[in-house]
Backbone bond lengths (Angstrom), bond angles and torsions (degrees), N, CA, C in turn:
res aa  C-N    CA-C-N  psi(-1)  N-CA   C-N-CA  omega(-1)  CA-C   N-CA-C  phi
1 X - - - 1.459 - - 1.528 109.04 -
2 X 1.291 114.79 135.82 1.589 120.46 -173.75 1.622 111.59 -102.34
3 X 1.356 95.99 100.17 1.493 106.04 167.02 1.819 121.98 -56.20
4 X 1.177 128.03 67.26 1.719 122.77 173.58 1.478 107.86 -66.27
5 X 1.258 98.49 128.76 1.171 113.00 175.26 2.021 113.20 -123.80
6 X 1.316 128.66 114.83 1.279 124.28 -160.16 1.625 117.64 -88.32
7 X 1.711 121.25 126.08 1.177 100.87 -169.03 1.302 83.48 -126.15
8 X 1.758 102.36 -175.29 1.601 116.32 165.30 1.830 108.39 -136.70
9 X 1.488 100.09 160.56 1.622 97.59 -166.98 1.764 87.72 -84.49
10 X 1.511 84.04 154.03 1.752 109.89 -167.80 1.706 82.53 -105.48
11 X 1.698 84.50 113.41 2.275 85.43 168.19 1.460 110.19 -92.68
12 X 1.556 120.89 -9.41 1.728 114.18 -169.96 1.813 85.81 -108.41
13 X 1.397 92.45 172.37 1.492 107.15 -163.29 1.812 88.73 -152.22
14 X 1.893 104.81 153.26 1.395 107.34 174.74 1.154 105.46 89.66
15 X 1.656 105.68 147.04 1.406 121.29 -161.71 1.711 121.93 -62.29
16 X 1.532 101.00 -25.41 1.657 100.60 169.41 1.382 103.97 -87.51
17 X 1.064 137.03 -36.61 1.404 118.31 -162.81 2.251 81.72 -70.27
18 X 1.689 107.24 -55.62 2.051 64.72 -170.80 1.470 139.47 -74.34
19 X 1.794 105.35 -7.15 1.435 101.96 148.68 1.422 135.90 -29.06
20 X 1.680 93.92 -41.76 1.660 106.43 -176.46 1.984 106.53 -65.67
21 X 1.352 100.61 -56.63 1.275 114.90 169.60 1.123 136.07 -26.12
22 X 1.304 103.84 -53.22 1.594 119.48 159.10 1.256 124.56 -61.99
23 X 1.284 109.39 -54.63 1.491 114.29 170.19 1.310 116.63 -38.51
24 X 1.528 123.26 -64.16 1.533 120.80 141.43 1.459 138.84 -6.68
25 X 0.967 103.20 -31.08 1.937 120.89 -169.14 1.145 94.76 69.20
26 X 1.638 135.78 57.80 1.475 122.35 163.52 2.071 90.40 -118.49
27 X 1.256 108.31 178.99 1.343 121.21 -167.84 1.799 97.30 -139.54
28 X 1.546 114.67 91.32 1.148 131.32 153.86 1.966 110.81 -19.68
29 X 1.625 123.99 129.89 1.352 96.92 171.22 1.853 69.14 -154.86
30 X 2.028 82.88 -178.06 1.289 115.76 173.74 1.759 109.06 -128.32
31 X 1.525 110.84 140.73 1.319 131.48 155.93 1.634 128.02 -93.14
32 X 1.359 141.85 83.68 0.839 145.08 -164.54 1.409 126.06 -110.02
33 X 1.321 139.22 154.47 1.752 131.07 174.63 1.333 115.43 99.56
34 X 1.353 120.18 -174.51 1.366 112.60 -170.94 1.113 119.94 91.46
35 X 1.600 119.64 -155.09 1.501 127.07 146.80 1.597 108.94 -114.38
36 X 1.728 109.72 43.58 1.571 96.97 -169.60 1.768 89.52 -127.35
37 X 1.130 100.12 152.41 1.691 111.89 177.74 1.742 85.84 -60.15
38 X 1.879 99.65 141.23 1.487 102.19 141.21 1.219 132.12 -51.10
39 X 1.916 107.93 129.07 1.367 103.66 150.84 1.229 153.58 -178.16
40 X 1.403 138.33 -177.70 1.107 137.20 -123.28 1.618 109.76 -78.54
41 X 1.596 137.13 129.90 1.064 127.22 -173.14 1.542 107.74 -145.57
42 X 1.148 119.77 167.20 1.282 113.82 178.71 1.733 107.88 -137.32
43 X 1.487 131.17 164.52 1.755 116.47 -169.37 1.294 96.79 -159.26
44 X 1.200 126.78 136.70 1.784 132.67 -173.62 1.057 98.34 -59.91
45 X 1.504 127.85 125.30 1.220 123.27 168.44 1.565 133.88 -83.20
46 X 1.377 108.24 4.28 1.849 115.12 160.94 1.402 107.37 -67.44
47 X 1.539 124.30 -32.18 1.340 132.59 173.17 0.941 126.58 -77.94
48 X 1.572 131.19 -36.89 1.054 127.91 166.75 1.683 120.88 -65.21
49 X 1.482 87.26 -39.81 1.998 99.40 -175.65 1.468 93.39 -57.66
50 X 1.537 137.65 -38.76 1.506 125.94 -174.62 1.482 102.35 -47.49
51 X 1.938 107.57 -61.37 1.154 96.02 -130.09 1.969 94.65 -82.66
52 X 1.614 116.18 4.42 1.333 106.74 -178.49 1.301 108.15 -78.59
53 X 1.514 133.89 12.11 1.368 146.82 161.88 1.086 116.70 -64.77
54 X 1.194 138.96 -37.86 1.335 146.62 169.45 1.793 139.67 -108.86
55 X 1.044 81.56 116.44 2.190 100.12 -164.86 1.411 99.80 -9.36
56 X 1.702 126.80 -48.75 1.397 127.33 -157.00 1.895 112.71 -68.41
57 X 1.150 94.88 -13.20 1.605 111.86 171.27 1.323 106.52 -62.64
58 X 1.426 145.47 -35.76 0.815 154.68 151.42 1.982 157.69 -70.20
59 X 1.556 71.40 -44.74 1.533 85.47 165.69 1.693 119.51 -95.01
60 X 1.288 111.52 -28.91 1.926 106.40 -178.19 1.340 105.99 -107.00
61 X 1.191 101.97 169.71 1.359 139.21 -173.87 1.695 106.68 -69.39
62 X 1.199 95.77 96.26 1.877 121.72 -170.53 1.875 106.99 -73.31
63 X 1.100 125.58 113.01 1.433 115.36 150.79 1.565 142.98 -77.39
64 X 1.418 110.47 106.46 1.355 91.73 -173.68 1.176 109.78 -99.53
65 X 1.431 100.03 159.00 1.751 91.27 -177.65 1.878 100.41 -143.32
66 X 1.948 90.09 135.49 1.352 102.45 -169.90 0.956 113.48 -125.68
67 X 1.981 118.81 102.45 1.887 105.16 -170.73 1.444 104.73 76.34
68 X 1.455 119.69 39.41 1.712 103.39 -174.78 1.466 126.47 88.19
69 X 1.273 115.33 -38.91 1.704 115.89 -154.61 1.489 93.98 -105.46
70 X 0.936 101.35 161.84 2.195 109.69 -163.64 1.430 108.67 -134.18
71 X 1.353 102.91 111.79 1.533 109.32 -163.81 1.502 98.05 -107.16
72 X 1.434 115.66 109.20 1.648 118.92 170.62 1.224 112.25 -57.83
73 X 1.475 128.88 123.87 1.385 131.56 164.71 1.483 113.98 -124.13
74 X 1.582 105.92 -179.31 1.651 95.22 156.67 2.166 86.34 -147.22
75 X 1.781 102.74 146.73 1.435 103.35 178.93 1.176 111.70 -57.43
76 X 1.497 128.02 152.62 1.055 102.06 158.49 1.898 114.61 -143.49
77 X 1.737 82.94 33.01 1.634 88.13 167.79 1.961 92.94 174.69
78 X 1.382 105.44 140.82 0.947 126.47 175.05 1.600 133.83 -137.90
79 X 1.554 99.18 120.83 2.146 87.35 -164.59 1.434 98.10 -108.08
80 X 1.234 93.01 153.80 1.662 104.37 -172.90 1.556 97.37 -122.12
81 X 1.353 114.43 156.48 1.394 116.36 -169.96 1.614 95.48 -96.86
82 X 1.386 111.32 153.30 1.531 120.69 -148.43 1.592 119.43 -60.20
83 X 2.020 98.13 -33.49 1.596 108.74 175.21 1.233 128.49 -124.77
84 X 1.858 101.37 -18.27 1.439 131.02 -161.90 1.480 92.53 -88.60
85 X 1.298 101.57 139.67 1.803 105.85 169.55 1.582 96.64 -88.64
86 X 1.595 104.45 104.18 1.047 113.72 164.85 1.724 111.74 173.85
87 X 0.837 115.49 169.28 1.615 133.59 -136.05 1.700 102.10 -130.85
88 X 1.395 93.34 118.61 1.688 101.89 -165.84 1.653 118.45 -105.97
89 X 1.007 110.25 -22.86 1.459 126.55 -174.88 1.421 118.74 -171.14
90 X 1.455 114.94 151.53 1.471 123.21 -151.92 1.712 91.62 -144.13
91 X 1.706 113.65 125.94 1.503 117.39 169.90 1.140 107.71 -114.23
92 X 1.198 132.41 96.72 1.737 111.15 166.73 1.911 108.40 -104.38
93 X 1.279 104.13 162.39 1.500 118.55 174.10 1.622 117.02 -127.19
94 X 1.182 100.97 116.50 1.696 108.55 176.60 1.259 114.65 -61.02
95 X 1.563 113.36 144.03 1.027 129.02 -142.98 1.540 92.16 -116.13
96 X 1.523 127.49 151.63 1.456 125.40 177.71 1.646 92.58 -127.13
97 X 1.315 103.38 111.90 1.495 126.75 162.53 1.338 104.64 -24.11
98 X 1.349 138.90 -40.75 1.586 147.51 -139.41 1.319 95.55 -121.16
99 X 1.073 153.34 -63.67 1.831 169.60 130.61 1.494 105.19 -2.33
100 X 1.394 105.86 113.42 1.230 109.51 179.14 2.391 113.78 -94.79
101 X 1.266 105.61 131.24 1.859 115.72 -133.27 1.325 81.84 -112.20
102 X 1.436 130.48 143.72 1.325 152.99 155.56 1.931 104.03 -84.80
103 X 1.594 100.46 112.22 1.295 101.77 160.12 1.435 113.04 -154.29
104 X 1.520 113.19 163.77 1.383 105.40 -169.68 1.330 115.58 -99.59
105 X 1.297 127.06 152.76 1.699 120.27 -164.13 1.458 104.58 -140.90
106 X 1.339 116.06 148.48 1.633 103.25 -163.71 1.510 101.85 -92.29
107 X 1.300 92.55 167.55 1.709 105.12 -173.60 1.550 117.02 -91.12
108 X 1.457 146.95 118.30 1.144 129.23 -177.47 1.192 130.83 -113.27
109 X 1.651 130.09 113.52 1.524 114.71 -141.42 1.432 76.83 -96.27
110 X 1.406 102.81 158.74 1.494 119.52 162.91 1.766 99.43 -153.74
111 X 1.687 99.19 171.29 1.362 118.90 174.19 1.351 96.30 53.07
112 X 1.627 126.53 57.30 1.659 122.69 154.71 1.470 110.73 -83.82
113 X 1.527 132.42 -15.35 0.910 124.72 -130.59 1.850 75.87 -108.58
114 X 1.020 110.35 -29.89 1.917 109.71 -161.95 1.762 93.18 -94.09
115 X 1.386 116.55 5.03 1.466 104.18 -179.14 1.929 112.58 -106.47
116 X 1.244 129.87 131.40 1.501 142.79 -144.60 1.830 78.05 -61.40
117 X 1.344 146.13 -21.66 1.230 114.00 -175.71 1.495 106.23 -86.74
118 X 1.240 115.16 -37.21 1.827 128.65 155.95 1.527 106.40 -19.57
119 X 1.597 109.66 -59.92 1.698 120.45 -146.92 1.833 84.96 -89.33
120 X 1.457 134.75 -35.47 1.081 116.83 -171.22 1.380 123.56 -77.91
121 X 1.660 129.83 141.12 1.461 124.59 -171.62 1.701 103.80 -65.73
122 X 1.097 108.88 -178.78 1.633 119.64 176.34 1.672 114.27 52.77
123 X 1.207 132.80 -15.25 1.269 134.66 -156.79 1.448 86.61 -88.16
124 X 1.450 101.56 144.36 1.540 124.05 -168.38 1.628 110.03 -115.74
125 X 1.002 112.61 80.16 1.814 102.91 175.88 0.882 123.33 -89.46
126 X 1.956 126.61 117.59 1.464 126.25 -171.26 1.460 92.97 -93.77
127 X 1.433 110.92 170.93 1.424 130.79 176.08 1.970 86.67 -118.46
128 X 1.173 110.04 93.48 1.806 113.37 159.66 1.535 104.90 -76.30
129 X 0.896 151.35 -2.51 1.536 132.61 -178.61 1.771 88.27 -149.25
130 X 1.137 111.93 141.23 1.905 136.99 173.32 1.267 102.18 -100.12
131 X 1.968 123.64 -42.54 1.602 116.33 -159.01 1.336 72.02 -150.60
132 X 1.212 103.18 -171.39 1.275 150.64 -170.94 1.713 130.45 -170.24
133 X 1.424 108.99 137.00 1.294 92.44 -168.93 1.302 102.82 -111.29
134 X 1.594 112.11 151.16 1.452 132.58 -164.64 1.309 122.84 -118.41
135 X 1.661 111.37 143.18 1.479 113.14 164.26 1.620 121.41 -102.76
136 X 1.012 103.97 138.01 1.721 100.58 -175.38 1.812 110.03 -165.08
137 X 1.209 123.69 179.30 1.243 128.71 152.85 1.705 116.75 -85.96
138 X 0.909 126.66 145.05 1.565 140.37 -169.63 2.132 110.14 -33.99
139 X 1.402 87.59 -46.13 1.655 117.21 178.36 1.211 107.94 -65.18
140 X 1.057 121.58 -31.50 1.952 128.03 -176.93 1.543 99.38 -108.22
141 X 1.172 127.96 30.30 1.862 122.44 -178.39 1.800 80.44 -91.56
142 X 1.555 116.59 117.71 1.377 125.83 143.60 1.420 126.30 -55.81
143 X 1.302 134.98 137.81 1.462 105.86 -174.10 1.738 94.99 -94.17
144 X 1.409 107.83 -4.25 1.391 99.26 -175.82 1.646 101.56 -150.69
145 X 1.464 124.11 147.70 1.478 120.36 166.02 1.687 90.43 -119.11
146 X 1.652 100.04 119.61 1.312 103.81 158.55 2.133 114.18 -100.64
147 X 1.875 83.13 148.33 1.190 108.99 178.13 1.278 120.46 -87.84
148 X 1.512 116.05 117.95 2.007 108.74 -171.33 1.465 91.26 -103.36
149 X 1.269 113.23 123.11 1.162 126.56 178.73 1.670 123.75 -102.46
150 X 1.374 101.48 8.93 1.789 121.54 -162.71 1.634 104.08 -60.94
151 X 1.224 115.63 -33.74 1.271 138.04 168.84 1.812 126.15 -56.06
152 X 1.490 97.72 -31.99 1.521 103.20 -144.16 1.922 90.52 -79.33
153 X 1.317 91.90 150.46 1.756 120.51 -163.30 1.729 102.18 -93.99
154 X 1.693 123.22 145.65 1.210 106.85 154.18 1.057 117.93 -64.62
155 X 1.598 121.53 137.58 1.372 115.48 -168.15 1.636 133.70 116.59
156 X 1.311 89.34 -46.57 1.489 115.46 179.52 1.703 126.95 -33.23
157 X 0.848 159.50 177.71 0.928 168.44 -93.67 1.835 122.19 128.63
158 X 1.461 118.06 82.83 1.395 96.81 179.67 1.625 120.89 -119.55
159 X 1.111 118.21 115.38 1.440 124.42 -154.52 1.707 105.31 -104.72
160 X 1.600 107.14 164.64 1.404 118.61 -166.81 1.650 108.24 -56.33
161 X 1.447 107.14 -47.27 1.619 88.83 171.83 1.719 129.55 -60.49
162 X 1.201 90.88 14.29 1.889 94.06 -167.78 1.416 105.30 -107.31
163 X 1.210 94.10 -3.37 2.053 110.53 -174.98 2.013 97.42 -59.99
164 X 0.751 110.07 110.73 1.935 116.59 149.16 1.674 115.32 -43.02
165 X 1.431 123.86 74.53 1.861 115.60 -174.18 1.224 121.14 -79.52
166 X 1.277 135.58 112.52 1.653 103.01 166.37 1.518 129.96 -52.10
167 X 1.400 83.40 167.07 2.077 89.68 -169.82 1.091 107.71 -58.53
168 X 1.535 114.23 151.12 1.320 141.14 -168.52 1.884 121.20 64.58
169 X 1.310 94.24 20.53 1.698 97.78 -167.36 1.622 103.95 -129.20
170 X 1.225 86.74 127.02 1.531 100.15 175.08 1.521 138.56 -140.27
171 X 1.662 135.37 161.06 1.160 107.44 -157.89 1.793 88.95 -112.85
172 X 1.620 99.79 134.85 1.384 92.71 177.57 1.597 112.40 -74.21
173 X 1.017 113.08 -18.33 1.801 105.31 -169.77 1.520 100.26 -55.78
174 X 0.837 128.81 -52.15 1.648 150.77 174.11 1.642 92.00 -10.44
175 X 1.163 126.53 -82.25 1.731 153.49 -127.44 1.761 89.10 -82.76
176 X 1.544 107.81 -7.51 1.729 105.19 -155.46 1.849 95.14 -101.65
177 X 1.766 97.46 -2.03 2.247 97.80 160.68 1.906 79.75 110.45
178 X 1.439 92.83 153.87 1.561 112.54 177.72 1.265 121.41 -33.27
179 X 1.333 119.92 -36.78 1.656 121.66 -167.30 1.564 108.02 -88.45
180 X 1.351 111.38 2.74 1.590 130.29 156.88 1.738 107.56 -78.28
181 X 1.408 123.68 -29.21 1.310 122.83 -176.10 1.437 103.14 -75.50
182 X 2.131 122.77 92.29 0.898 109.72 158.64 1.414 145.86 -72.69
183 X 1.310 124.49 174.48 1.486 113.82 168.63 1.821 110.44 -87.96
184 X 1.691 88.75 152.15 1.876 84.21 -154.66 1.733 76.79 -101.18
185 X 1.766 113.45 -48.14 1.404 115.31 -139.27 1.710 99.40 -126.75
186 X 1.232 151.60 116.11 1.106 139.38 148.51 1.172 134.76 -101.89
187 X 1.174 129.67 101.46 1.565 124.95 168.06 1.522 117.73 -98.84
188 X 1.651 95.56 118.01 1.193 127.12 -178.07 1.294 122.22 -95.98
189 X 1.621 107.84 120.54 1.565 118.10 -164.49 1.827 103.73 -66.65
190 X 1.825 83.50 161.05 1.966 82.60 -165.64 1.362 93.71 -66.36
191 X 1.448 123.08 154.00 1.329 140.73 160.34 1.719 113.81 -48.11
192 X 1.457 115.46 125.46 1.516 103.92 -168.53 1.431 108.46 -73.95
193 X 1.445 139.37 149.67 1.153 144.29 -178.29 1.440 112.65 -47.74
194 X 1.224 129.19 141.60 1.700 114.37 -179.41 1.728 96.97 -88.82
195 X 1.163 122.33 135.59 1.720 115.61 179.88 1.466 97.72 -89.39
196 X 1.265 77.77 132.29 2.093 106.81 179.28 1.598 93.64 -67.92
């Protein structure tokens, strides 16, 4: 599903002209990568503030479109002002259909509840990793890798190579030797009672 998101090119540059911007309710940004000069754009920020509500703002492959034409990107940094709900700067980087793109995608545990560390009392299951970051071509960006946990043991241990990827997706930390194989999932058996 193609997220469009509508911008316009920003002709002033410098911290007062995006003071001004803001003031506006627009959200100052940058277009960068490719083989195209950075550049300068600006995006309503009631629209943008929606769509930074939801994970897919982040993890997939965003269309912007300027004057018609739809520039594939993905963000790749966003500042928020320190107290004010509101949105200070916007990075995105164009994406090459052909170029395979490092981005991070969140992790989604499901089925804890049907797995024997789920069903046992006291057992403590942390979530150590939220995302993970990925290699792929633009076409294979998951917006999500879910975690089936129906399986998982008191005790257990479930680490990044144990992740289920779709095709063509891979995790580079992996390739960097075992002590790159993090832990994603731990459930830790209840602590035995100390006898009085």
């Amino acid at each position: 599903m193609a997220h469009v998101i509508e911008v316009e090119r920003r002709q002033t540059q410098g911290k007062g002209a995006s003071r001004r911007l803001r003031r506006d309710g627009k959200v100052p940004a940058i277009v960068y990568g490719g083989d195209r000069e950075p550049a300068n754009i600006q995006l309503d920020h009631e629209k943008v503030w929606l769509a930074q509500q939801n994970e897919w703002f982040y993890s997939s492959i965003l269309d912007l479109s300027l004057n018609g034409e739809i520039y594939k990107v993905l963000l790749r940094d966003l500042q928020r002002h320190p107290y004010k709900q509101q949105i200070l700067h916007l990075d995105f980087q164009r994406v090459n259909e052909n170029e395979a793109l490092r981005a991070s995608v969140p992790l989604h545990f499901v089925n804890v509840e049907k797995s024997p560390a789920g069903k046992t009392g006291g057992v403590t299951i942390t979530h150590e990793l939220n995302e993970v970051t990925v290699s792929c071509l633009p076409k294979d960006l998951p917006a999500k890798i879910e975690v089936d946990l129906s399986e998982l043991a008191v005790g257990q241990v479930l680490h990044l190579s144990e992740l289920k990827l779709p095709a063509g997706v891979e995790i580079p930390e992996l390739k960097l030797g075992p002590t790159h194989d993090l832990a994603v999932v731990i459930a830790k058996a209840p602590k035995e009672e100390a006898s009085a």
